[in-house]
C-alpha positions in Angstrom: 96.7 94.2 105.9 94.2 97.3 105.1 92.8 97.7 101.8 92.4 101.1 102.4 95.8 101.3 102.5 95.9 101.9 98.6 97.7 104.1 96.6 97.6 105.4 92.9 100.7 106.7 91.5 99.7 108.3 87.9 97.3 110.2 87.9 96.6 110.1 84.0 93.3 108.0 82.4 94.2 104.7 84.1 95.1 106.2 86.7 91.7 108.6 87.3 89.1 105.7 86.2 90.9 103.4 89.1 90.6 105.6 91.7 86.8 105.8 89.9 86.2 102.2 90.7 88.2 102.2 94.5 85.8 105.2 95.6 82.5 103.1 93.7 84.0 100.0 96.2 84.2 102.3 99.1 87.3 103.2 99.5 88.0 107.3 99.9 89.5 109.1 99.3 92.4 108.3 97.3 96.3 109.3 97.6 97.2 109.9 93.9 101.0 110.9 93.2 101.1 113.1 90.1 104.6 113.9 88.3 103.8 117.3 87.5 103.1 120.6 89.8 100.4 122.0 87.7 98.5 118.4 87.8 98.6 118.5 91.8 97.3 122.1 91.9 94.4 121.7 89.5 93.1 118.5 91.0 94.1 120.0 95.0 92.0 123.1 93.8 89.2 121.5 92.6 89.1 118.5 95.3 89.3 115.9 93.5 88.7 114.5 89.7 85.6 114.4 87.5 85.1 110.8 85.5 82.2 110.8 83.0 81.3 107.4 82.6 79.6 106.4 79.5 78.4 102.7 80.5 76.3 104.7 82.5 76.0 108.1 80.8 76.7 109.9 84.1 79.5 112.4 85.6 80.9 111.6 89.1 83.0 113.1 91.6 85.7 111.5 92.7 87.8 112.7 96.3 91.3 112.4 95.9 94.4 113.3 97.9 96.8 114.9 95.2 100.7 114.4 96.0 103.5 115.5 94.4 105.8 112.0 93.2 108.3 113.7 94.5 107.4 114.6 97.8 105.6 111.1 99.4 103.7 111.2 102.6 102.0 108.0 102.5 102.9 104.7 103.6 100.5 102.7 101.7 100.2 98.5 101.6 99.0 98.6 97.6 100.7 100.8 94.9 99.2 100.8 91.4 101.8 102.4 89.4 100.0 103.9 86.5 102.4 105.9 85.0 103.8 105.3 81.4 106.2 102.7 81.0 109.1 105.4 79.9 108.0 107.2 83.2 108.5 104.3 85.4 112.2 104.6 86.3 111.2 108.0 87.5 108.7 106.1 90.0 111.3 104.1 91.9 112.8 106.0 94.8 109.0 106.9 95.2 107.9 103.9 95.9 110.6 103.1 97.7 109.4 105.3 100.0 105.4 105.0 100.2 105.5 101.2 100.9 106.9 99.2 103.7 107.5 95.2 104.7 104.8 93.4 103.3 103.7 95.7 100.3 102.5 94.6 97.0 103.3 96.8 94.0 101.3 96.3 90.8 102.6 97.5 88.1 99.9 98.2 85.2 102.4 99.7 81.9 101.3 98.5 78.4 104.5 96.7 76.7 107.2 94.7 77.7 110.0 96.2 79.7 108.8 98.1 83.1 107.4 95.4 84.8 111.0 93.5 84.5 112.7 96.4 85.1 110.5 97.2 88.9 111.4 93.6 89.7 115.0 94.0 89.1 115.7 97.2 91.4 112.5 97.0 93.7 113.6 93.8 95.5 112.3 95.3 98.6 108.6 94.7 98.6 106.4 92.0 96.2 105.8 93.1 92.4 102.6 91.7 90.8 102.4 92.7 86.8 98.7 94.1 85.8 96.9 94.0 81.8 94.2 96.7 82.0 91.3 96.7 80.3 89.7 99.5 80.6 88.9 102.3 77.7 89.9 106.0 79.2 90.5 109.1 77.7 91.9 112.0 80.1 90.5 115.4 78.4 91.6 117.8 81.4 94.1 117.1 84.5 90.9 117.2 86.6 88.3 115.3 84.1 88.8 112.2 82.3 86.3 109.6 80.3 85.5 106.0 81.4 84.9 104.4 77.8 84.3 100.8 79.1 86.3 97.6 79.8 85.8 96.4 83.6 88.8 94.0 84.1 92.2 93.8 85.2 94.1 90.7 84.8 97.3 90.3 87.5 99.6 88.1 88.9 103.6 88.0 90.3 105.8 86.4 88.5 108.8 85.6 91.2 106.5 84.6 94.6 103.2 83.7 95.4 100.7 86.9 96.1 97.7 86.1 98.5 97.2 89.6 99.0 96.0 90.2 95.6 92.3 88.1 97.0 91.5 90.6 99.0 92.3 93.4 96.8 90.1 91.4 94.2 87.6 91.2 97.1 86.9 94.9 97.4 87.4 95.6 93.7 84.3 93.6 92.6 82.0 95.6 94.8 82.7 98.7 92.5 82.3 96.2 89.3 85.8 96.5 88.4 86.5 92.4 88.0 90.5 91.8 89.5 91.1 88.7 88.2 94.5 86.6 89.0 96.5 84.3 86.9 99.9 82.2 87.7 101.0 83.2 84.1 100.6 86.7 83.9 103.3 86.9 80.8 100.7 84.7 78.7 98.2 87.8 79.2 100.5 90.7 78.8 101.7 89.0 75.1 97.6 89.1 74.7 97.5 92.8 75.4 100.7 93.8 73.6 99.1 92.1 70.6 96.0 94.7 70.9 98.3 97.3 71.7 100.8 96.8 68.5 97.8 97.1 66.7 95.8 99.8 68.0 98.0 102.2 69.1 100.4 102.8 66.4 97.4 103.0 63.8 95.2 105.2 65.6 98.2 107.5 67.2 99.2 107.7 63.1 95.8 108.4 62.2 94.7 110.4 65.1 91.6 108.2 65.4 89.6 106.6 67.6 89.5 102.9 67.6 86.9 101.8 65.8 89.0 102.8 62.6 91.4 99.2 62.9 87.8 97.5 61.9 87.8 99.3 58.7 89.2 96.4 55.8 92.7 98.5 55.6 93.2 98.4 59.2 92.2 94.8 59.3 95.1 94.1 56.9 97.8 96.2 58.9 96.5 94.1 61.8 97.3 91.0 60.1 100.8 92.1 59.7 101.5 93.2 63.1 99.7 90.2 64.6 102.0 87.8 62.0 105.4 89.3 63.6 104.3 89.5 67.4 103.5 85.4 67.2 106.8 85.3 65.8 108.8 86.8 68.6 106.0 85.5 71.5 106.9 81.7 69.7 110.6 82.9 70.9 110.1 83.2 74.1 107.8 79.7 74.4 103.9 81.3 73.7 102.3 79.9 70.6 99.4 82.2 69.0 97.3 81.5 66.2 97.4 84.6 64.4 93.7 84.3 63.2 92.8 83.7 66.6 94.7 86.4 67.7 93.0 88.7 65.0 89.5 87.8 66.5 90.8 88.6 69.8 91.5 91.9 69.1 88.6 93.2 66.4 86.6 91.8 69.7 88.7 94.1 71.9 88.3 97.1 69.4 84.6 96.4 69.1 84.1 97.0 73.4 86.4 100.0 73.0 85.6 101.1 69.4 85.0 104.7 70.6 88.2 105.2 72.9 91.0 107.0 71.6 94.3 104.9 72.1 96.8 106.1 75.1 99.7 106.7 72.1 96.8 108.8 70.3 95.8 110.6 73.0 100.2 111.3 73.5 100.6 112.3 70.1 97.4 114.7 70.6 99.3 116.4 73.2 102.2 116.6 72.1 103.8 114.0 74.6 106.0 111.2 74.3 104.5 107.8 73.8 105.4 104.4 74.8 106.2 103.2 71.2 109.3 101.6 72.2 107.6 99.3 74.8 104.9 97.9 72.3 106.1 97.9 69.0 110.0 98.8 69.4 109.4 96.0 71.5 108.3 93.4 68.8 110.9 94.8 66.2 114.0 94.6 68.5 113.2 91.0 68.9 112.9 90.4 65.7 116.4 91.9 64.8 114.8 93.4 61.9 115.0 97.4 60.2 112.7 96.5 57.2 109.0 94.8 59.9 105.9 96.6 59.8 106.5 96.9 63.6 109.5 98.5 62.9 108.3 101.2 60.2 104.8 101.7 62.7 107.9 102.8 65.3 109.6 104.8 63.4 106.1 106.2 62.0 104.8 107.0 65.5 108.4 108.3 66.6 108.2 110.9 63.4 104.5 111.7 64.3 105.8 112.3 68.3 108.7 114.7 67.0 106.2 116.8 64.5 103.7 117.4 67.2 106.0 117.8 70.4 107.8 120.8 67.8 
């Protein structure tokens, strides 16, 4: 195996700040699969992406190779599919196509939903699920921000996945920490619990983060945070929900100046991935009258105004 052999497909914030840290480990330059023509031009024209980083208040330049999703030419032993979890069915036949025998696809979608579906209809290759936690705010289709956050937590569900070591291995030289788990479910019900509460209130608010540590946003917290323990006890994870609270005002805190992914969407006039984090929560719950379910149909009123 070659841990060169990496490719990024998504070439939004996550996306741009991981093909950051792979060229501060070394690796360069990048095969990036974007979904739209225009992104492919503006970052083929300009040869690469820009990434401010504000942990170290400076701008870098970061070589990519842009690709079309549409149109693969890489045969690539890693894929980190960064696209948004409504996105990802879009992805398949892609990578399909840009991995071979042996490849590991980590998938790296906030909610609950993308990661089963990939291991489902991708039974070709190994699936690894990924919790990012990184802060990243894409202003341009060539420039994004690095906010902060420098982990990844990942881990396959069906098989073992050695190969995730090594990738580990080159990660840390850029200071991005890879770190693997057995139970990568208990994480991602950790990071849908910040997500169902950042996201919704921020994307309804069009604010950056720090506004969920104000004493209202606390209180919505506590609601959301009360309803996800419910439905993670259903499925055999037990939360303390004031625990939980401190593990995501501590979260905000490292992030307090980020603008949330479902912000940023609402922003621009894009779709979000409501449905995956908070849908998510009130589906299991059965329930039309949740705060997850009026924060859906809140942030699914707020996508409609803005998209026109």
């Amino acid at each position: 195996m070659n841990v060169d052999e990496i490719c990024i497909v998504g070439g939004g914030a996550i996306g741009s700040v991981l093909a950051y840290f792979l060229y501060r480990s070394g690796i360069s330059p990048i095969p990036v699969y974007y979904a739209s023509e225009e992104s492919y031009a503006a970052v083929r024209d300009q040869g690469g992406i820009y990434v401010y980083d504000k942990t170290l208040n400076e701008e870098y330049f970061v070589p990519v190779k842009p690709r079309v999703c549409g149109t693969p030419l890489d045969k690539c032993f890693f894929v980190l599919n960064a696209v948004k979890a409504y996105a990802v069915p879009q992805t398949l036949d892609l990578m399909r196509r840009i991995t071979c025998p042996g490849s590991l696809v980590i998938m790296l979608q906030n909610g609950f939903g993308s990661l089963e579906y990939v291991e489902e209809n991708l039974r070709e290759v190994k699936v690894a699920g990924g919790v990012v936690y990184l802060g990243a705010e894409r202003l341009d289709r060539g420039k994004t921000v690095y906010h902060g956050g420098s982990v990844v937590i990942t881990g396959c569900r069906k098989v073992p996945c050695p190969e995730l070591s090594e990738l580990a291995r080159a990660l840390r030289l850029s200071g991005l920490e890879l770190r693997i788990t057995n139970d990568i479910d208990y994480y991602r019900w950790l990071k849908l619990a910040l997500n169902a509460v950042i996201n919704p209130i921020t994307a309804v608010l069009k604010a950056r983060n720090r506004v969920i540590l104000e004493d209202e946003g606390i209180e919505i917290a506590k609601l959301i945070l009360r309803e996800v323990c419910e439905v993670a006890k259903m499925h055999g994870y037990f939360f303390d929900e004031n625990r939980l609270l401190a593990y995501v005002k501590r979260n905000v805190e490292i992030v307090s100046d980020n603008i949330s992914s479902t912000a940023q969407d609402i922003i621009q006039g894009r779709e979000t991935e409501v449905d995956y984090i908070n849908g998510y929560i009130a589906r299991q719950l059965g329930k039309s009258n949740g705060v997850n379910y009026v924060l859906t149909l809140l942030v699914k009123l707020a996508e409609k105004y803005h998209r026109g």
